[in-house]
N, C-alpha and C positions, 0 to 999 in steps of 0.2 A: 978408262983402262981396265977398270975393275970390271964391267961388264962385260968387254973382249974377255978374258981371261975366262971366266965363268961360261961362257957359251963358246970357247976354243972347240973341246973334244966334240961337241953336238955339229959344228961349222966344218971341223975335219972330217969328220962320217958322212955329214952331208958331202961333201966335195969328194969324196973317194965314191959316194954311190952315182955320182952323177957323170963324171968321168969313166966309172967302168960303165954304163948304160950307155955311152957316147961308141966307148973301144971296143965292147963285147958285140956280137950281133944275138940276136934274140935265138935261141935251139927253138926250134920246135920240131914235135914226132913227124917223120914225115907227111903221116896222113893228114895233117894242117896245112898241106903246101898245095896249091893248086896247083888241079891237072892242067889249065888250059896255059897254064906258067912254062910247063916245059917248050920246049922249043919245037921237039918231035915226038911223038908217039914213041917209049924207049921198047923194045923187043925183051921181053920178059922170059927167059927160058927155065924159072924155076919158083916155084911158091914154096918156102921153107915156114915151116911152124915151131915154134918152141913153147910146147904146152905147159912149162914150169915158170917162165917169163909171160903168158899168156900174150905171144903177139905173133903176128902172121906178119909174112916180110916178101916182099917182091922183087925178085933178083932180077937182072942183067949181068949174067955173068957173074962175078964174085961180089958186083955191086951191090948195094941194095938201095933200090927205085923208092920203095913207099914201105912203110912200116904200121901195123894196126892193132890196137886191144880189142882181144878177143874171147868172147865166151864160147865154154865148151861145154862136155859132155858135166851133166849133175855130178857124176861121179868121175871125176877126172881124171886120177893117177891110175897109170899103168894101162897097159894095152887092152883093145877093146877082146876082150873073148867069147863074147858069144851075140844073138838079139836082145836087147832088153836092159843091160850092163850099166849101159848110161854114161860109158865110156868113149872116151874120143882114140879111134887107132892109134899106133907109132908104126910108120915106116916107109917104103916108099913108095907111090903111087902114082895117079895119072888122072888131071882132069879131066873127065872122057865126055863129056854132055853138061847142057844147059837147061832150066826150065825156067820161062819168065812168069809160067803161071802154079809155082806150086801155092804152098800153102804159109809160103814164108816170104819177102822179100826177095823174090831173084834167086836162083839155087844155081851149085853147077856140084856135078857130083863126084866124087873120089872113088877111082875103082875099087874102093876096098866090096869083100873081099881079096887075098888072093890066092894061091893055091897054100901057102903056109896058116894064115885066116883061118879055111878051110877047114882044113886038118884040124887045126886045134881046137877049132869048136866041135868038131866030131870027135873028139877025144873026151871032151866034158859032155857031150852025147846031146849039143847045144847046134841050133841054127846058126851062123855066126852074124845075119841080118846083111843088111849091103843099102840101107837108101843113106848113104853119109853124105854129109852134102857142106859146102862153104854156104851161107846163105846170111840173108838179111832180118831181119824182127820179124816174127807175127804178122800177119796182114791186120789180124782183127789188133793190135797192140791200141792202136787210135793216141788217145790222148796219156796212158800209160808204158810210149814208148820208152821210157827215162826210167823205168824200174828195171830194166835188161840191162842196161848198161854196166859192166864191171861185176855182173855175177855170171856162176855156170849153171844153166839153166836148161841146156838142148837136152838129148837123147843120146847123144854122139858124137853131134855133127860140131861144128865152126862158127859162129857167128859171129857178126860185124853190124854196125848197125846201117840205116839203109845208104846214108849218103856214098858210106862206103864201099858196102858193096857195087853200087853202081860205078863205083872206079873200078873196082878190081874187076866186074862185069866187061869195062871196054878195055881192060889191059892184057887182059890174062886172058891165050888162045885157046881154042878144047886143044889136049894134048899135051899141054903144058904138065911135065914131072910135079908134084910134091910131095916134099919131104915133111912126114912130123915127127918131132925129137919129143922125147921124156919132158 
């Protein structure tokens, strides 16, 4: 009896951990969930960013399909203003093209600039730059691809690392809207 008693509270915690593991189902970030899991290819009509949460989110509608961390621009906060900034844009744009051979993993690129863009780097008397791009690691990364992960590192642009961009690669149409927030 003595024993029972002394190993109660550790016998309770155990049964309370193993019951909710039983009741809970496991979260995971979308991006864990396989593509070939879905049933159908979902129609993606918008890619929203949120540069302060560091994650790219694939919409259907008000849904959200797939979710990802992502590195941005060296210098992250606040809108890009000019070439060289090292800033990632905010606002709204459009995937307009794909390159499977640039200089990164799979690229598709974000119309920025746009006529506001524009302007305002000709105000600062600045280029405003325009190659922005969603893309994957380095090509040359090799066996340092694990040092990119969860820092901001680009130029500007968006990155994901490769597995995932090759989802967002087959989900996401050219023309597809996106949004990036603050």
């Amino acid at each position: 009896m003595y024993l029972i008693n002394i190993f109660r509270p550790t016998l309770v915690c155990l049964s309370f951990l193993i019951i909710a593991s039983v009741l809970m189902p496991r979260m995971a970030p979308a991006s864990e969930l396989e593509t070939l899991a879905m049933l159908e290819k979902p129609r993606i009509n918008q890619v929203l960013v949120r540069k302060q949460e560091r994650r790219l989110y694939l919409m259907a509608d008000e849904i959200v399909v797939r979710s990802y961390r992502v590195s941005l621009g060296d210098n992250p906060v606040g809108h890009k203003l000019y070439e060289g900034d090292k800033r990632t844009p905010e606002g709204s744009y459009t995937l307009d093209w794909r390159n499977s051979e640039s200089d990164f993993y799979k690229s598709i690129h974000i119309s920025y600039p746009n006529d506001t863009d524009r302007s305002q780097a000709e105000a600062w008397g600045q280029d405003p730059g325009g190659s922005i791009m969603i893309h994957g690691l380095p090509n040359e990364a090799g066996d340092l691809a694990f040092a990119y992960i969860g820092l901001d590192w680009t130029n500007g642009c968006i990155a994901v690392d490769n597995a995932e961009m090759d989802e967002i690669w087959q989900l996401v149409s050219d023309g597809t809207p996106i949004k990036i927030l603050p």
